[in-house]
N, C-alpha and C positions, 0 to 999 in steps of 0.2 A: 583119478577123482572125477566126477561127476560136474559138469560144467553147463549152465546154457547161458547163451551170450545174446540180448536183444539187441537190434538195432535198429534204425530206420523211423524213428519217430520225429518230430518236429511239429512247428508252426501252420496252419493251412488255416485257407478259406474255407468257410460252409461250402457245401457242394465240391471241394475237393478230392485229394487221391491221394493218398498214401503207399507204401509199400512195408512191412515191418517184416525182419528178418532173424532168427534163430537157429546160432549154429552151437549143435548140442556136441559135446567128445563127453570122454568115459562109458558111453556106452550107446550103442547101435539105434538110432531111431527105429530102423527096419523092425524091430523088434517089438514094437511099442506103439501104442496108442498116444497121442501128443495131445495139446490145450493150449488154447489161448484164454486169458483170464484178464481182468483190467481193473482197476479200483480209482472210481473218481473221487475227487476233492471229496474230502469229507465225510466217504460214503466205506460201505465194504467191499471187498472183491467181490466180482460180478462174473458170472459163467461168459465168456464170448463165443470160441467154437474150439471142434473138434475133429481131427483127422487118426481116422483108423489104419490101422496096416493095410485091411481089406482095401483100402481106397476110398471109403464112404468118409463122409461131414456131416458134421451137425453143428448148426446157430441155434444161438440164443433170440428169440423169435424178432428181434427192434433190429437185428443187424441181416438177418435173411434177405437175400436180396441184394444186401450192399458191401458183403464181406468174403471174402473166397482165403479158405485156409489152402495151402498148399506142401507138400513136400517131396523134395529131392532126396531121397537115401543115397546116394550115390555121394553125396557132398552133406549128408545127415545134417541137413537143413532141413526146417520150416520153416514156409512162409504166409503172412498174412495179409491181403491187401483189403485193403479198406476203398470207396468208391462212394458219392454222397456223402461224403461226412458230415454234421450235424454238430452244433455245439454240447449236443449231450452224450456225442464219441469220447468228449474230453478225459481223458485217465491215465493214469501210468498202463502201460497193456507190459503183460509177459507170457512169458512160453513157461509150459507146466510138464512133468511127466507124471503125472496122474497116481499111476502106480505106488509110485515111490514119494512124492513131492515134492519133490526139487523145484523147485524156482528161480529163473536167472536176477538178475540187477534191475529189468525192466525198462522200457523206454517211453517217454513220454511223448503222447498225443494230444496238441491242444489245436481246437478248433474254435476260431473266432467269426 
């Protein structure tokens, strides 16, 4: 079965730093284009970024700058680090396979 597992969210100050983490099984990130995605209080899911097989990213233009998608295929992890955070980072953030649409449990980022 198809699985993504977020972790790494919490409590921070403005101006802080996060790390968020996604470990996908049932099927090979190496293979796949990946997404981070977020939905704050209230609001809808929100595109955040994207990692290609090629190696390329793409942000969603508020977090350019402050946000670096990463991933290890080797351990079919992705990872998200957030940098400056801002009390309008606040959301549940999750890891997406795009293709298909899976979506994990999500982890919450609040920024105060």
């Amino acid at each position: 079965d198809v699985q993504l597992v977020e972790s790494g969210g919490g409590l921070v100050q403005s101006g802080g730093s996060l790390t968020l983490t996604c470990v996908a099984s049932g099927f090979a990130i190496s293979k796949h284009g990946m997404s981070w995605v977020r939905r704050p209080p209230g609001k809808d899911l929100e595109y955040v970024a994207t990692s290609n097989t090629d190696g390329r990213t793409h942000y969603r233009e508020s977090v350019e700058g402050r946000f670096t998608t990463s991933r290890d295929n080797a351990k079919n992890t992705l990872y998200l680090q957030l940098y400056s955070l801002k009390t309008e980072d606040t959301a549940m953030y999750y890891c997406t396979r795009p293709l298909t649409g899976e979506r994990g449990q999500g982890t919450q980022v609040t920024v105060s």
